[in-house]
C-alpha positions as CSV (number, residue, x, y, z in Angstrom):
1,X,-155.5,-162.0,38.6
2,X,-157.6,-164.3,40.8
3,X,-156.7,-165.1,44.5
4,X,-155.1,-168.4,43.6
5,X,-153.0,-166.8,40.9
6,X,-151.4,-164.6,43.5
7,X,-151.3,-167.2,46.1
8,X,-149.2,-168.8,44.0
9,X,-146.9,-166.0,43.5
10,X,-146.7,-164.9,46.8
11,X,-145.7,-168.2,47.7
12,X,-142.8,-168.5,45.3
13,X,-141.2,-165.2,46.4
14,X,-141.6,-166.2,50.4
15,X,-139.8,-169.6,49.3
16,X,-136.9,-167.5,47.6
17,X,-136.2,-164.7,50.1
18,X,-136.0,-164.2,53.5
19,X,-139.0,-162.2,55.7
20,X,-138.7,-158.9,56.4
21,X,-137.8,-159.5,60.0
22,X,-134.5,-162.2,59.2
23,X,-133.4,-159.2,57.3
24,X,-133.6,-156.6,60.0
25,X,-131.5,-159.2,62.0
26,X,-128.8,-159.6,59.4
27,X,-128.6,-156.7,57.3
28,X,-129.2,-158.6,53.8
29,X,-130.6,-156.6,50.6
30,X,-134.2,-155.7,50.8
31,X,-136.8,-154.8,48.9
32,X,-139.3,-151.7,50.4
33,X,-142.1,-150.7,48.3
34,X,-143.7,-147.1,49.6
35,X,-147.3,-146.0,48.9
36,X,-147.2,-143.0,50.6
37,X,-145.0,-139.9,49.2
38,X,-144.2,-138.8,52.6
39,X,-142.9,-141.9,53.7
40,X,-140.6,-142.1,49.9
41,X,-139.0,-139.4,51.6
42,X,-138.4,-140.5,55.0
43,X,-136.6,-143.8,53.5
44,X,-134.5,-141.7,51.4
45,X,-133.8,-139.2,53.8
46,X,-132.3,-142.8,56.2
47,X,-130.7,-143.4,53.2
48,X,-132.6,-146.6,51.5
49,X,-133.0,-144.8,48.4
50,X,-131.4,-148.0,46.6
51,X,-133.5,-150.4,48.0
52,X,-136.7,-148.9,47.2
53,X,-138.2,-150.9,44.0
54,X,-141.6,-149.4,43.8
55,X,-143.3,-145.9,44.9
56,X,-146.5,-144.4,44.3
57,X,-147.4,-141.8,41.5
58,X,-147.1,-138.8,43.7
59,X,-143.6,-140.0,45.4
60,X,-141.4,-137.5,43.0
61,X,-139.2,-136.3,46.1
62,X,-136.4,-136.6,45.5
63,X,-136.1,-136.6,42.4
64,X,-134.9,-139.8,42.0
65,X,-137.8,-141.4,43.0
66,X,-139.6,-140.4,40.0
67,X,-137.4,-143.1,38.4
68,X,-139.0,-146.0,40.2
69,X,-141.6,-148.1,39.1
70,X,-145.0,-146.6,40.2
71,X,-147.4,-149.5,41.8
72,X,-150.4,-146.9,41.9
73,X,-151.4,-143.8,43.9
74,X,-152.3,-142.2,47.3
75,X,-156.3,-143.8,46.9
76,X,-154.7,-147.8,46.4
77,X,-152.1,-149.8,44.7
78,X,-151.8,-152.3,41.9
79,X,-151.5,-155.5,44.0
80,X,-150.1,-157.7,41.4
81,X,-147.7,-155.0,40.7
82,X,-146.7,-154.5,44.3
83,X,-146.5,-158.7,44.6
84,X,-144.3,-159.3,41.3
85,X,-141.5,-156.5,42.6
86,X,-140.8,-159.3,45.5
87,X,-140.9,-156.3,48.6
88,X,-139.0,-157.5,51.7
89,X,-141.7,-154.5,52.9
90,X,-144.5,-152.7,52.0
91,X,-145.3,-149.1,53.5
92,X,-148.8,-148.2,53.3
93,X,-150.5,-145.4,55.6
94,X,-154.0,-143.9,53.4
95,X,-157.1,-146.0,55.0
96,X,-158.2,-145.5,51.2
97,X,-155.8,-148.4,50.9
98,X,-157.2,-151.1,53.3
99,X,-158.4,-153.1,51.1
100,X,-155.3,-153.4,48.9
101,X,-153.4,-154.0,52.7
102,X,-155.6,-156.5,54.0
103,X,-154.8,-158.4,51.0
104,X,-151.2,-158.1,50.8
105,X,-152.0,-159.1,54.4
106,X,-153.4,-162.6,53.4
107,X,-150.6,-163.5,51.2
108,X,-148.2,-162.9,54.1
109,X,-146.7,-159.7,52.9
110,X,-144.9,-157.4,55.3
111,X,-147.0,-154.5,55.4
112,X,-146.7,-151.4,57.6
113,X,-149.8,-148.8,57.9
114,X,-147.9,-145.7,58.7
115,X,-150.0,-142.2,58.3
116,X,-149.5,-139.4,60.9
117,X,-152.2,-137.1,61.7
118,X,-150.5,-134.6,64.4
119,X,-147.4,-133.0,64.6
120,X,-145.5,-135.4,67.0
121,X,-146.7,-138.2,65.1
122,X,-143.9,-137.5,62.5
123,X,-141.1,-138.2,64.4
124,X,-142.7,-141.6,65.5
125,X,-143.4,-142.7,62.5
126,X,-139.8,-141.8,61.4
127,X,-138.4,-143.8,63.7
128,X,-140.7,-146.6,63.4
129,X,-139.8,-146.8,59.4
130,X,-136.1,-146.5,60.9
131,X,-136.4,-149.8,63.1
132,X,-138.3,-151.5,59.9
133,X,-135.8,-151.0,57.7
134,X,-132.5,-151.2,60.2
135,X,-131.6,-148.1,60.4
136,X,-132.5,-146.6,63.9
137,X,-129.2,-144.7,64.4
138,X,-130.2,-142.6,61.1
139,X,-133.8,-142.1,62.5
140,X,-133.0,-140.9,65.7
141,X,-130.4,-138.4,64.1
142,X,-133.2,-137.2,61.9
143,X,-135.4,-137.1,64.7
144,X,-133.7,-134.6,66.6
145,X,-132.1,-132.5,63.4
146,X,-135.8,-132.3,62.9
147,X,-136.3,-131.5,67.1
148,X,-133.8,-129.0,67.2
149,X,-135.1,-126.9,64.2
150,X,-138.3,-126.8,65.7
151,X,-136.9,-125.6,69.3
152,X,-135.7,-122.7,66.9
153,X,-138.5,-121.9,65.6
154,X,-140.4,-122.2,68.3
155,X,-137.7,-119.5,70.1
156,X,-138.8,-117.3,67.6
157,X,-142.5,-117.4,68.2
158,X,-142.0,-117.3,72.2
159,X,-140.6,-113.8,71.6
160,X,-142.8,-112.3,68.9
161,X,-145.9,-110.5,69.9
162,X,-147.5,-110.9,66.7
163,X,-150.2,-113.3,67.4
164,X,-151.9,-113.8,63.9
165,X,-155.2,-115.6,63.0
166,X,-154.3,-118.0,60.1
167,X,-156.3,-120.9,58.0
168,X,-154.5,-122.6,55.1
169,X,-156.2,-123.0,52.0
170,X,-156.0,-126.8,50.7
171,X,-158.6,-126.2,48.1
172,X,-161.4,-123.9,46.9
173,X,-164.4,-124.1,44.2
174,X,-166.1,-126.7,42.8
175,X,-164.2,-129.9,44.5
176,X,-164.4,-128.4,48.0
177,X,-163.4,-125.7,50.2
178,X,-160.9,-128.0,51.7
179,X,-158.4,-127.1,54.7
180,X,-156.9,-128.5,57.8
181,X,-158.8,-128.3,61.5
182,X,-158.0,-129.3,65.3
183,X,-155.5,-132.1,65.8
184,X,-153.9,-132.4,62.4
185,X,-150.5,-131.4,61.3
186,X,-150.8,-128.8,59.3
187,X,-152.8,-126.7,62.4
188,X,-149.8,-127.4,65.0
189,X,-147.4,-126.2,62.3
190,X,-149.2,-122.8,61.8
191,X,-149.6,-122.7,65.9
192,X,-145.3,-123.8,66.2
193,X,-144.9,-120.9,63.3
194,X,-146.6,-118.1,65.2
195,X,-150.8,-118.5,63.8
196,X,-153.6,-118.9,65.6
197,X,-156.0,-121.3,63.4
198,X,-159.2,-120.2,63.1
199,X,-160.3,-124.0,62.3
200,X,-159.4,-125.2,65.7
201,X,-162.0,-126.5,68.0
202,X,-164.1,-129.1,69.4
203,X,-166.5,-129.4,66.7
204,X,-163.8,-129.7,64.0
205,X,-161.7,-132.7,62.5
206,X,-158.3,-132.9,61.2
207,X,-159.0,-132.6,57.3
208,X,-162.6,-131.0,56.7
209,X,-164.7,-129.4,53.8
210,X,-164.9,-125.9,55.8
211,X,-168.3,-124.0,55.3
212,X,-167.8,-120.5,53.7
213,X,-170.1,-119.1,56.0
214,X,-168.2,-119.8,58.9
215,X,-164.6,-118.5,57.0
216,X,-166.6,-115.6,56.4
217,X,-167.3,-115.3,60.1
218,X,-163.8,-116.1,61.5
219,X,-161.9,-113.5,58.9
220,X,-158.4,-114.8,59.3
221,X,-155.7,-112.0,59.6
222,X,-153.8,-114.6,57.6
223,X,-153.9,-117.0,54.5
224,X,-151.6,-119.8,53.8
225,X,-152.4,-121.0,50.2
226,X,-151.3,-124.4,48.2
227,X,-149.6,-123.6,45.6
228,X,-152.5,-125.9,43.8
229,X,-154.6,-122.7,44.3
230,X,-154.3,-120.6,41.4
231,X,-154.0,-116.8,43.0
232,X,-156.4,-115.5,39.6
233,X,-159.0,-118.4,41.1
234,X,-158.7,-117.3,44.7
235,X,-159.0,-113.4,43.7
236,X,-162.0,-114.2,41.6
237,X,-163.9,-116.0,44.3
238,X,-167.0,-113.9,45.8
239,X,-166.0,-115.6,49.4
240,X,-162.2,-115.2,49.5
241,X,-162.5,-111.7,47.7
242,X,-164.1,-110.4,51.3
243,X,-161.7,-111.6,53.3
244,X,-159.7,-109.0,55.4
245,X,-156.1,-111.2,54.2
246,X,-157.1,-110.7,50.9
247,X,-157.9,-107.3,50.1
248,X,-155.3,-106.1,52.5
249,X,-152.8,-108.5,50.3
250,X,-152.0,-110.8,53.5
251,X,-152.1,-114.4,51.5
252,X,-149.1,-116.4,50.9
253,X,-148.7,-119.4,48.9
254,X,-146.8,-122.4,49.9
255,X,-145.6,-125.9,48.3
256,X,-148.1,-128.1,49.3
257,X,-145.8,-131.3,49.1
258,X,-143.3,-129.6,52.4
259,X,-146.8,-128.9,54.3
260,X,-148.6,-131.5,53.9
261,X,-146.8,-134.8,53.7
262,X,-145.7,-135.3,57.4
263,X,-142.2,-136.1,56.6
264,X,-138.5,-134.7,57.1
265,X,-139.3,-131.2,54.4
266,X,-142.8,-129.9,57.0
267,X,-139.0,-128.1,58.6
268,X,-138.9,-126.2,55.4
269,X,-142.8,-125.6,55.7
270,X,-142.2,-124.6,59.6
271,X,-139.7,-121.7,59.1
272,X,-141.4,-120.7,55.5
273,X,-144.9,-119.8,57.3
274,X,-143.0,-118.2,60.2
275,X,-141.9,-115.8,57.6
276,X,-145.2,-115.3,56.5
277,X,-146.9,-115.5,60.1
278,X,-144.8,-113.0,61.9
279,X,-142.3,-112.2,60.0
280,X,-138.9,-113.7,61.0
């Protein structure tokens, strides 16, 4: 569809509804479209489940979100799609989508870029979706049900001695030896659980292709493995099969949706790789 196409449709549906801010003001029905899976959770989790009339193809938590109309996935969005479900809001976080936001930008849409990189970022971006949407007294009670079970875990890891070295496995083989690395929020979880990440450091970034040679090297007491990581593929490969975690048996596997989506479930991720890390 040509710019002037959707010009013309964007302008219809400002003419018929209210902005996104009049509607934070006085509570009337919205419509919130959500590009990012984490964030699918977050507004269901505040309870906007019913408002949300489009998600992307990976936004299949809960369940019911696998019922809504998909506008396109994590790398960009149909924008014609997006424009013709009339959002009050649109969430978008992945900078693999800037293009499709500065568009919806131009036509006047009311997009928020929302995509956490550390740990504390999480809770921020909650309550940021909460005050978008009108619902900050659910945010902050998420907030700190989410708060509290990390002050628990975090008890638990104060008192342990075990002090285990740890890198999680994102991918292997031909597409990548992909993990996490220094500031992301896969990392502090490991660190809040009890690990010590062996992909920390100065010279590394929060998502990287690590080099083999240097996993090799650092020999983490530890593996946590996406559950996208067949164990037959991680046992046949000549650089994981000489890793101390795997011959001695010390790999775990995880769901990769509760570990890396920064939403409400990295809770279930936190006390899971305790577990695995040092054992309580």
């Amino acid at each position: 569809m040509k710019k002037t196409s959707l010009f013309i449709l964007v302008l219809v549906i400002l003419l018929a509804s209210l902005t996104g801010c009049q509607w934070i003001e006085s509570n009337q029905e919205v419509n919130i479209v959500s590009t990012v899976p984490s964030v699918t959770e977050i507004l269901f989790a505040l309870g906007c489940g019913d408002d949300i009339v489009g998600v992307d193809a990976f936004s299949n938590y809960p369940a019911e979100a696998m019922e809504i109309d998909q506008v396109g996935d994590y790398s960009g969005f149909d924008i014609e799609k997006v424009i013709s479900l009339e959002p009050t809001v649109v969430f978008a976080g992945n900078k693999l989508q800037q293009e499709e936001i500065d568009t919806l930008n131009e036509f006047g849409i009311n997009v928020i870029e929302t995509e956490p990189t550390s740990f504390d970022d999480i809770t921020a971006s909650i309550l940021e979706i909460g005050t978008a949407v009108g619902k900050d007294a659910e945010a902050e009670k998420l907030t700190d049900s989410i708060n509290a079970a990390i002050e628990d875990v975090q008890r638990q890891t104060a008192i342990s001695s075990n002090k285990p070295t740890v890198y999680y496995v994102m991918g292997i083989g031909e597409y990548g030896n992909w993990t996490s690395g220094e500031g992301s929020f896969i990392n502090q979880a490991m660190e809040i659980a009890g690990g010590m990440c062996v992909t920390n450091g100065p010279d590394m970034a929060p998502w990287m292709n690590y080099p083999l040679e240097d996993l090799i090297l650092a020999d983490p007491d530890i593996l946590i493995v996406s559950q996208f990581v067949m164990e037959a593929d991680l046992l046949a490969d000549a650089t994981y099969a000489e890793l101390t975690a795997v011959k001695e048996g010390n790999y775990y596997f995880i769901n990769p949706d509760i570990i890396e989506r920064p939403g409400p479930r990295i809770v279930e991720a936190l006390k899971l790789m305790q577990v695995f890390i040092i054992g309580e």
